[in-house]
C-alpha positions in Angstrom: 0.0 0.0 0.0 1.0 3.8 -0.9 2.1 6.0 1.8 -0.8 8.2 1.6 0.8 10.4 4.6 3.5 11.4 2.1 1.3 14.0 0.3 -1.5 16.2 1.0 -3.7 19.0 -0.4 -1.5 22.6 -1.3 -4.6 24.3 -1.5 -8.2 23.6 -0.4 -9.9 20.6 -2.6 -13.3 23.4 -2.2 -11.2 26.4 -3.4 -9.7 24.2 -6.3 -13.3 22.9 -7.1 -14.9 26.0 -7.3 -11.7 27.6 -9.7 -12.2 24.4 -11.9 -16.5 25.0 -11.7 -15.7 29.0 -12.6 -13.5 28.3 -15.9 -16.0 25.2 -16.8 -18.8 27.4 -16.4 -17.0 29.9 -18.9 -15.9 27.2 -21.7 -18.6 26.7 -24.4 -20.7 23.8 -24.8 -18.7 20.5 -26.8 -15.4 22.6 -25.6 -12.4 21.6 -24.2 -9.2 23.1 -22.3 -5.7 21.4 -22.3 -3.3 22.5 -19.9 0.4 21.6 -19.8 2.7 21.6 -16.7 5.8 23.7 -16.8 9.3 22.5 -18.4 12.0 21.8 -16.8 14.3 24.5 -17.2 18.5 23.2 -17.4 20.8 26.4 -15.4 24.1 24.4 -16.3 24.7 21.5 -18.4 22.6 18.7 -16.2 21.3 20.8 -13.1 18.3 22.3 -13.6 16.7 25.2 -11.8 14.5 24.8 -8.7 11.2 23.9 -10.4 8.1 26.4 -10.6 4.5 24.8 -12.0 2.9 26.6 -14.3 0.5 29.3 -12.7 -2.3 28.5 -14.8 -2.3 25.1 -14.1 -1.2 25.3 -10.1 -4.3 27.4 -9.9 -6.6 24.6 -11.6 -5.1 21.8 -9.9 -3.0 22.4 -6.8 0.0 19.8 -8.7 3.3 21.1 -7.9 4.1 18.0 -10.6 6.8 18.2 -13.1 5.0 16.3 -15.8 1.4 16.7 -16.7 -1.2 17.8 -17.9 -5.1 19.0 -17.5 -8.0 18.1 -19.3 -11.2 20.2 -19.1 -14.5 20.1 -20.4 -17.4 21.9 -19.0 -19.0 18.8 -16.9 -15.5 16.7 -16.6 -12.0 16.9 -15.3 -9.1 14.4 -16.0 -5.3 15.1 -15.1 -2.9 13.4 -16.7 0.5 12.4 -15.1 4.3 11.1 -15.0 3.9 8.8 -12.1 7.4 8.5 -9.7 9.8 5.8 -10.7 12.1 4.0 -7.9 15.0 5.3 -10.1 13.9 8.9 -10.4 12.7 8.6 -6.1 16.5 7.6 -5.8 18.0 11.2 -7.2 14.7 13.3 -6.4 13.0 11.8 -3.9 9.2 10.9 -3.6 6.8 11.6 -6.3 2.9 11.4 -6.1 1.6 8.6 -7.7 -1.6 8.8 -9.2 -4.1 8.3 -6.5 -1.8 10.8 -4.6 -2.0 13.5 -6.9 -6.1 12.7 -7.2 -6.3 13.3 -3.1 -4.3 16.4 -3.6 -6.3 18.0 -6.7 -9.6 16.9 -5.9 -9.6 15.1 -9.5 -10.7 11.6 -9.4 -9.9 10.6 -12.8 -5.8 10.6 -12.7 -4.5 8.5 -15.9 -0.9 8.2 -16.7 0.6 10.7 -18.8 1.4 8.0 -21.4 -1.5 7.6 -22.4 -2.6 11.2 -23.1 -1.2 10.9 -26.9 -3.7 8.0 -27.4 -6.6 10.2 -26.1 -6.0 13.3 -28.0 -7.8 13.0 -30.8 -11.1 11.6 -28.5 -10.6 15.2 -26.7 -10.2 17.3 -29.8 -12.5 15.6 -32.9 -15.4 17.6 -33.2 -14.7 20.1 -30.2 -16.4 23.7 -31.1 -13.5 25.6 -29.6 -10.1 24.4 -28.1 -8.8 26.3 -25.2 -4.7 25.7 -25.5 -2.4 27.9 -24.5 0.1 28.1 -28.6 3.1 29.2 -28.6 6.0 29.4 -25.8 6.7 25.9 -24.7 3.5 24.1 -25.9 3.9 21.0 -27.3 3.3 20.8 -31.1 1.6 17.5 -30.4 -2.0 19.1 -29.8 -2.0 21.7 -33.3 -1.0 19.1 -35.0 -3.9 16.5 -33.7 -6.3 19.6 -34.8 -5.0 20.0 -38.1 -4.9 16.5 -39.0 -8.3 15.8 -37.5 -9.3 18.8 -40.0 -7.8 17.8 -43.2 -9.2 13.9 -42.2 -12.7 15.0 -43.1 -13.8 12.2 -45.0 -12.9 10.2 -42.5 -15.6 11.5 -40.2 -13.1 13.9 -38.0 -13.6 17.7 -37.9 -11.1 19.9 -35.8 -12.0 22.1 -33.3 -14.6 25.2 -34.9 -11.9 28.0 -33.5 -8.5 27.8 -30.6 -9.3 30.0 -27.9 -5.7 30.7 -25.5 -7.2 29.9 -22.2 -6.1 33.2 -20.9 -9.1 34.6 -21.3 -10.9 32.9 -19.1 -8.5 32.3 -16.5 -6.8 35.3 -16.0 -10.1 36.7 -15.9 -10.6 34.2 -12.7 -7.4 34.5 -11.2 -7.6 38.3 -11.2 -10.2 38.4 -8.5 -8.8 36.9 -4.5 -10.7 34.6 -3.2 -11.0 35.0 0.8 -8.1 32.1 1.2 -5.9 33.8 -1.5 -5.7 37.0 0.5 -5.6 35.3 3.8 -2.2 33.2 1.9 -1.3 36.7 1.1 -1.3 37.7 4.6 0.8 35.4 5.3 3.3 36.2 3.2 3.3 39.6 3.7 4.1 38.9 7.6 7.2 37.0 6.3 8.0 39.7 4.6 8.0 42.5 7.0 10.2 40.6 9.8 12.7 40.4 6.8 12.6 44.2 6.2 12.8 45.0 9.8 15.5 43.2 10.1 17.6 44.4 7.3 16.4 48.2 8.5 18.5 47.3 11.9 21.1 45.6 10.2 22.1 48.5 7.5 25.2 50.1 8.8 28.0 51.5 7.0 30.8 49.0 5.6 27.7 46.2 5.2 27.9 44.5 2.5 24.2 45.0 -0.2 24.7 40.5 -0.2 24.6 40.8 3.4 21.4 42.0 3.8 20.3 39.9 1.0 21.5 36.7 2.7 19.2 38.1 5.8 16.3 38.1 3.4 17.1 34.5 2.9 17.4 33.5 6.2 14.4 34.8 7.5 12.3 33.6 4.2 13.7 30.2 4.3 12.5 30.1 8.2 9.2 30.6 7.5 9.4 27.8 4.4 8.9 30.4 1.8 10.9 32.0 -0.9 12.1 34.8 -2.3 8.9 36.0 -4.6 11.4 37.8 -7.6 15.4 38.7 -7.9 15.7 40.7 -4.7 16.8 44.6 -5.1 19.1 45.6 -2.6 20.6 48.7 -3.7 22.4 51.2 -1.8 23.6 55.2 -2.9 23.0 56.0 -7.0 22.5 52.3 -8.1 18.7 52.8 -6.3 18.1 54.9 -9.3 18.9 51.5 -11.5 15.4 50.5 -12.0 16.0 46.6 -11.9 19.1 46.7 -10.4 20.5 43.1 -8.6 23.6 42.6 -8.4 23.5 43.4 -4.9 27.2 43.2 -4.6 28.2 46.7 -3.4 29.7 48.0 0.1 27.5 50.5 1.5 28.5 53.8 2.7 27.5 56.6 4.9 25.3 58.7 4.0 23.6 56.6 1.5 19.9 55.1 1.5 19.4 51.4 0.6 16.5 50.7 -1.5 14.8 47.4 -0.7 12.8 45.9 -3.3 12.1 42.1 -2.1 9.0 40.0 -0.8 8.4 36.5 0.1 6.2 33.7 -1.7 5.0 30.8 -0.5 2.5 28.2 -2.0 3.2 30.4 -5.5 1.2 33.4 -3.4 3.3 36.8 -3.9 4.0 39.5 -1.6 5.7 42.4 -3.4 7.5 45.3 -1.3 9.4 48.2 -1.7 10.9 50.3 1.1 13.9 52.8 1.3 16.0 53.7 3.9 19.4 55.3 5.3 22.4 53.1 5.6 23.4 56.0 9.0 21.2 56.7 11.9 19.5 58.9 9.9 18.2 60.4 7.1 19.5 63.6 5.7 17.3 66.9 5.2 17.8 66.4 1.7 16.5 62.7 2.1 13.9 63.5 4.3 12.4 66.3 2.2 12.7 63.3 -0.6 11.7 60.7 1.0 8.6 62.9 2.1 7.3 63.6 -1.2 7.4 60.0 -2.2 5.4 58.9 1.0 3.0 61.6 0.4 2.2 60.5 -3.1 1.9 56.6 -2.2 -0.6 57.5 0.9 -2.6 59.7 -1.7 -2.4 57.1 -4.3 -3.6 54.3 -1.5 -6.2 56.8 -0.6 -7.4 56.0 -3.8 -7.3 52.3 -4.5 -11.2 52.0 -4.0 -14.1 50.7 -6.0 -14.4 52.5 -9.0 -10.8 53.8 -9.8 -8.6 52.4 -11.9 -4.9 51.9 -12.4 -4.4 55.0 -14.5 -6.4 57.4 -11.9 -4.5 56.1 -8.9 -1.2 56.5 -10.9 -2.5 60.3 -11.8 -2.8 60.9 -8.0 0.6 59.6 -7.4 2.1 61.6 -10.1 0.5 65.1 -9.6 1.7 64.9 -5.7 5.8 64.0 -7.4 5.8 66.8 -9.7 4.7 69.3 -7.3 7.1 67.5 -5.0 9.7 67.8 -7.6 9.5 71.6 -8.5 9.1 72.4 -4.7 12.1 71.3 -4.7 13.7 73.2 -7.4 14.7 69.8 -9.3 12.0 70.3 -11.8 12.0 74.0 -13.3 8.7 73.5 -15.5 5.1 73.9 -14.3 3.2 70.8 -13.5 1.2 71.5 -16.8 4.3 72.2 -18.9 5.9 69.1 -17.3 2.7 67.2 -18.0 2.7 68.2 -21.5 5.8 67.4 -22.3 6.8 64.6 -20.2 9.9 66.1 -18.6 9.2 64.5 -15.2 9.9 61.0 -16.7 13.1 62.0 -16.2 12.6 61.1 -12.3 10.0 59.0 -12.2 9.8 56.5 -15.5 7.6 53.8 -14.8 3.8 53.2 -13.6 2.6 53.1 -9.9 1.0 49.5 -9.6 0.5 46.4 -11.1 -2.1 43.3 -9.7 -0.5 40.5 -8.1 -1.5 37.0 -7.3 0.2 33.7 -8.6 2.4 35.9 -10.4 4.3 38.9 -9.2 3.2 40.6 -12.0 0.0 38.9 -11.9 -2.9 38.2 -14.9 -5.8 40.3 -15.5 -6.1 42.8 -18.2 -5.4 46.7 -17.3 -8.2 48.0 -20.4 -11.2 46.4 -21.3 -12.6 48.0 -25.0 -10.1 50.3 -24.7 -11.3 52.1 -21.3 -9.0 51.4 -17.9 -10.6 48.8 -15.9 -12.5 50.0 -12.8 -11.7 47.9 -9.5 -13.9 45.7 -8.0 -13.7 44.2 -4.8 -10.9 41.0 -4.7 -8.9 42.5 -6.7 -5.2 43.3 -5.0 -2.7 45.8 -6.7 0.6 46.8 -6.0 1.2 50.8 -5.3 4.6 51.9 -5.8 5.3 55.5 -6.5 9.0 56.3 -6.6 11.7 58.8 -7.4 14.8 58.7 -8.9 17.2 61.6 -9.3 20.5 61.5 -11.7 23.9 63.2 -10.5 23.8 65.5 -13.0 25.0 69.5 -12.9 21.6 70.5 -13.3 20.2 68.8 -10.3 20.9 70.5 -6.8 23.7 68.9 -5.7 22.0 67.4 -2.1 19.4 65.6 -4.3 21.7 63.9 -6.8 21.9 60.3 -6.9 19.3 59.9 -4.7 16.3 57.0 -5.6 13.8 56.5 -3.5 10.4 53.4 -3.7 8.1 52.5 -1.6 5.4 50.0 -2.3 2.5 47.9 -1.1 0.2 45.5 -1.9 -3.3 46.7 -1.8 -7.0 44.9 -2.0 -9.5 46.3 -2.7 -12.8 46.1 -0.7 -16.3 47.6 -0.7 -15.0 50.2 1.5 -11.4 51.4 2.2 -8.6 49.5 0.6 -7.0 46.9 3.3 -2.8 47.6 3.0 -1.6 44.1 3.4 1.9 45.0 3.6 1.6 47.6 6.3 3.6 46.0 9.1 6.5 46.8 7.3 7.8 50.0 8.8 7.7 53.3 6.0 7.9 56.5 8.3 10.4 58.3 8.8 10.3 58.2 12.9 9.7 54.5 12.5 12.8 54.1 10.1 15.0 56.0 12.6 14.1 54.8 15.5 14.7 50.9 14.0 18.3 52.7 13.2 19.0 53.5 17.3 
């Protein structure tokens, strides 16, 4: 008999079945969706990278499995697998077998993978639309079942009426949080603020940006979770290097570290920005910085209710910098002139949120017809206003070099938005006094 204690359910078998029951409800009638694991991915010559499921799937199935796939029609479910081998158990350890992996996804019919190239043209002859998701690393195998069930017409086959990528419907689903989602991201997001109150107290002058990096690590890998993205730990002018992560600088005196890193666990995201000095305290010059940038991110959570949309939260943000930036004297244009002709891209370059989920930067289209989506409650968005100020001779001089982020994740409710990510310490008093 199986060890059935080896493996148990990642997610909820009534959160997966209500997913599965959302997209099925979604597919046409005579449809059907196929859904592939992920590849493995090689880093050098025969050791692979840690291995990530594909979102898509995870979401339908809960399988963290390396070789699969999902079959879906709008009244059945089937998942296909690579069952463990002894050998393979010997190098990798356990695998769920197949009545494993049904106990885990809540899908009683579990066949073995082998025998999905047998089945393929049952699944796809006659189908009035084929959700599949072409391109990237899809296998060939499924287009080319449709075409020659197409061109075999006499034979009694048709090919599917139309292919349909599958996400429209479920990045459509995934966009909205269920109650356990958020609660997951909770989680994470408590994780991730002991890491960046830790680093805050750690940051000295002569610390190595890698040191604070391998804190992250420690204190992720304590709570079972991972990093959720390349961690930014950039300290002095290389905070104004957008996707900077080398992390392999000494810092100094006087300069501010900014911290972009977050924990996952379970494939739920956190995703956190915070900046802060590598001395006791912040400069004038940093403060009045620094103060802007808060201002503008409050303003812009402020915002994040029912009704907005990305682009009217990132307009708050933005007409708070640019007043920010010519009270300052580092932008010497009006707002309107600035506005007009873009000149504040110079400082602040990219947009002020993004959703996040099973992704960092998570599914869900921004316009719909052309118009910015308006929230709706379950959604969660990240809002990230930032600054970032080159050392150049037209800048004054106690503001060059200086970048500055700070960001949060965000749901949205039927009243104010719930900051999930507020535990991690952002004012200036609170920075400081972390510093003593």
């Amino acid at each position: 008999m199986p060890d059935m204690g080896r493996f148990g359910p990642e997610i909820p078998l009534e959160e997966l079945q209500r997913r599965r029951q959302a997209c099925q409800q979604q597919m046409e009638p005579g449809s059907v969706l196929i859904l592939h694991t992920a590849p493995k991915r090689i880093m050098s010559n025969d050791v692979a990278y840690r291995f990530r499921q594909d979102s898509d799937f995870y979401y339908l199935t809960g399988l963290p499995v390396e070789e699969g796939a999902l079959v879906l029609q709008p009244e059945k479910a089937v998942v296909y697998l690579k069952p463990g081998s002894p050998e393979k158990e010997i190098w990798e350890g356990p695998q769920p077998n197949l009545e494993e992996s049904a106990e885990m996804s809540g899908i009683q019919d579990s066949r073995n993978l082998e025998d999905l190239d047998k089945d393929l043209e049952g699944w796809i002859n006659g189908t009035s639309a084929l959700y599949y998701t072409y391109g990237n690393d899809s296998p060939d195998k499924i287009l080319e079942t449709a075409q020659r069930l197409l061109i075999r017409g006499r034979a009694g086959t048709s090919g599917p009426s139309k292919i349909v990528h599958p996400a429209l419907l479920l990045h459509e689903l995934r966009l909205i949080k269920s109650d356990w989602e958020i609660q997951r991201m909770q989680e994470t997001a408590a994780i991730t603020a002991e890491a960046h109150t830790e680093i805050i107290r750690a940051a000295r002058p002569g610390t190595g940006e890698f040191e604070l990096e391998a804190i992250l690590h420690r204190v992720f890998r304590s709570h079972n979770a991972w990093e959720a993205y390349p961690s930014i730990v950039a300290g002095g002018e290389r905070a104004c290097i957008l996707h900077y992560i080398k992390n392999d600088a000494i810092l100094k005196d006087g300069d501010m570290v900014l911290m972009d890193a977050a924990a996952s666990r379970g494939y739920i995201h956190s995703d956190v920005t915070r900046t802060f000095p590598v001395g006791p305290h912040f400069s004038q010059a940093q403060k009045d910085l620094y103060s802007v940038v808060l201002n503008a991110q409050k303003k812009a959570v402020e915002a994040s209710v029912v009704g907005a949309t990305m682009d009217s939260v990132h307009d708050v943000a933005l007409d708070i910098l640019i007043e920010g930036l010519i009270d300052l004297g580092i932008l010497k244009e009006s707002k309107e002139e600035s506005l007009e002709k873009k000149t504040y891209r110079r400082f602040y370059m990219h947009r002020t949120g993004h959703w996040i989920g099973y992704d960092v930067h998570d599914v869900g289209s921004y316009y719909l017809q052309g118009q910015p989506r308006t929230f709706v409650p379950g959604m969660v968005c990240t809002v990230e206003p930032g600054l970032y100020i080159p050392s150049d001779d037209d800048i004054p001089e106690a503001f060059r070099g200086q970048g500055i982020r700070i960001e949060d994740d965000i749901v949205i409710t039927e009243g104010p938005p719930l900051n999930l990510t507020k535990a991690v310490p952002v004012e200036i008093e609170q920075i400081e006094e972390l510093k003593c």
